[in-house]
N, C-alpha and C positions, 0 to 999 in steps of 0.2 A: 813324618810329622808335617812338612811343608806341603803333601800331597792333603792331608786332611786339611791344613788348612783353606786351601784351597778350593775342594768340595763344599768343604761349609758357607766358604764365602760365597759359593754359586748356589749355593741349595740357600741364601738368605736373600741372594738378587733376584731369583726367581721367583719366590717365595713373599716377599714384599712387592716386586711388582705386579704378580697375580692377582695376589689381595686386593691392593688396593687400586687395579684396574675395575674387577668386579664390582665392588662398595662405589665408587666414584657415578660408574658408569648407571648402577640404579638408581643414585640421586639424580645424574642426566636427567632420566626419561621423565623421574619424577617431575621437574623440572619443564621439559618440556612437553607435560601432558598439561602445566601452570601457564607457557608462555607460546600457546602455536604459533603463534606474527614469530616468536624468534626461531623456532623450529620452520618456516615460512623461508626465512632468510638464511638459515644453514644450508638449506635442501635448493633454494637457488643457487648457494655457489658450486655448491657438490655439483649439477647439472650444465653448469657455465664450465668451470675448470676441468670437471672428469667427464662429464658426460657421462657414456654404458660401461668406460672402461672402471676397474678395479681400485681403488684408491695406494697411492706410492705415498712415503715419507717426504719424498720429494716434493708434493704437494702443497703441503702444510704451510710455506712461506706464503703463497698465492692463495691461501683462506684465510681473511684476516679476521672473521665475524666468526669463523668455526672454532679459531684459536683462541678467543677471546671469551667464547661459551663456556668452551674449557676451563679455561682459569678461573670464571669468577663461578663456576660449577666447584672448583678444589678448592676456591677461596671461603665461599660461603656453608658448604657443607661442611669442610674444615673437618674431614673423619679420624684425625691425628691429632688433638688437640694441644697436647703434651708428647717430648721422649724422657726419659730419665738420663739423666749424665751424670758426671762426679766432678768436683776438682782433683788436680794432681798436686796442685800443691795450696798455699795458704792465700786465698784471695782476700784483700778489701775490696768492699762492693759497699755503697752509699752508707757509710758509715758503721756496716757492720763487718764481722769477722768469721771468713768461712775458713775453717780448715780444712787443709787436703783431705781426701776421699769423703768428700759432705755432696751427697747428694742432689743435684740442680734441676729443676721440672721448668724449661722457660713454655711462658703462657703464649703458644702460638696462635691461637682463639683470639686473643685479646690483642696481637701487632696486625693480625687480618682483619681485625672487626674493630679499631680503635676510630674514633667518630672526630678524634683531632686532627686524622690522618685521610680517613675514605669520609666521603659523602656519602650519606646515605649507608652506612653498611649493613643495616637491617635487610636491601633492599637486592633483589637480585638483579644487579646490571652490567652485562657483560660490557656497554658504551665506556667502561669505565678504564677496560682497556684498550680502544682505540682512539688514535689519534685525530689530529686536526685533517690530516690528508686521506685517513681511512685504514692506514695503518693499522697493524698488531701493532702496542706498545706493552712491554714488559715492566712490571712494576715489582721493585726491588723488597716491597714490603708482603708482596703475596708467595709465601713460604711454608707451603704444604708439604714438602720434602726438608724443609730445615735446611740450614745453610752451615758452611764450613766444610771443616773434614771429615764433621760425622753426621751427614747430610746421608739421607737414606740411600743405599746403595740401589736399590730397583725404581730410582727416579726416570731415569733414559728410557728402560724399557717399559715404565709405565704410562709414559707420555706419549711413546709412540704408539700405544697399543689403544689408549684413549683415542689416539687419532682415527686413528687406521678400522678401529670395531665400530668408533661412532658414525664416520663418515661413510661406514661400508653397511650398518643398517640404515643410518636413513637414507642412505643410496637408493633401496627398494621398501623403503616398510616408511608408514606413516603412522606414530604412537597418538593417542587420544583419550582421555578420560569419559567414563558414563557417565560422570554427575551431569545434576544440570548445567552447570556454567564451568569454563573454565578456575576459573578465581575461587572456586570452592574446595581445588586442590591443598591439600596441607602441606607445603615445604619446613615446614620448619625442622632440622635435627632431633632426632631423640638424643637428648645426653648422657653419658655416658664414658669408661675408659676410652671408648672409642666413639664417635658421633656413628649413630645410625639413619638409615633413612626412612620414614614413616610410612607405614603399612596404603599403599595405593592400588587399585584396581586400572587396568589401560586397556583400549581398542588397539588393535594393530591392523592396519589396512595394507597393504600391497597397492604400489606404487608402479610408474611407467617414469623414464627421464626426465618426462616435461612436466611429471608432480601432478596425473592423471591418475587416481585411485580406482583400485581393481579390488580381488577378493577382501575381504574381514573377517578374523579367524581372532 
């Protein structure tokens, strides 16, 4: 019994961070086929900090624009809008009366995107997390994985794997859109149970360390 439990809880860690490294990581490029100045500035530090070597976890403190891409990549695509929970037992909540095992949907969409809280959150700005000195700063209301005890279990490995796959293609690969301009890119979510990311067409060019473009395939 405690062996199954066990398998399940690994086959749900893997299984959520998989997911939702994939999903994230197509909104990325999306992303940055919209914003090349910020793909620009990723692909400097990846060049400054790694250079030709292979990207470590260990890294990620010393990218504070890479780390910051990230977030307001999970903040604004927002692919988990909602979890489902329950009460265990009989809540008052703002005047009303939940009894134990009632259902709860909190609106994670709407603490990520609330306009009393973020500036601008229509707007995709990773500045939003760095600080006055240039800093990563972590902002306690950008909550893609949910918070508490029943905070997604393939959070750890999704964050690192985000790091590590972004950092490690545009290591060598620079993404690009065929439209005419950038800015005719479509970021915006498809809604849904789950937020998707809108059907986009990319260049991908082959890159040199110093951000010298080679084949396009």
């Amino acid at each position: 019994h405690g062996e199954g439990n066990i398998q399940r809880t690994v086959m749900d860690l893997f299984g959520a961070g998989s997911e939702t490294t994939s999903s994230v990581l197509t909104f990325a490029f999306n992303y940055l086929t919209r914003y090349p100045d910020m793909q620009e500035k990723i692909q400097a530090e990846i060049d400054t900090v790694l250079g030709s070597r292979m990207p470590l976890i260990e890294d990620r403190p010393h990218m504070p624009y890479t780390d910051a891409f990230i977030h307001e990549v999970l903040r604004h695509s927002c692919i988990i809008y909602t979890t489902p929970h329950a009460t265990t037992e009989e809540v008052q909540f703002h005047g009303h009366t939940l009894p134990a095992g009632t259902s709860v949907y909190a609106n994670v969409s709407w603490i990520m995107n609330d306009p009393e809280y973020w500036h601008n959150p229509e707007q995709f700005n990773p500045e939003r997390f760095i600080d006055e000195s240039g800093q990563f700063r972590k902002d306690e209301r950008c909550i893609p994985f949910l918070v508490g005890k029943r905070y997604c279990l393939g959070q750890q490995l999704a964050q690192h794997e985000l790091f590590l796959f972004l950092t490690g293609l545009l290591q060598g690969l620079s993404f690009s859109t065929p439209l005419q301009d950038p800015s005719m890119v479509n970021i915006q979510p498809v809604v849904g149970f789950m937020h998707s990311c809108p059907n986009y067409n990319v260049i991908i060019q082959k890159r040199t360390c110093g951000g010298n473009l080679l084949d396009t395939f």
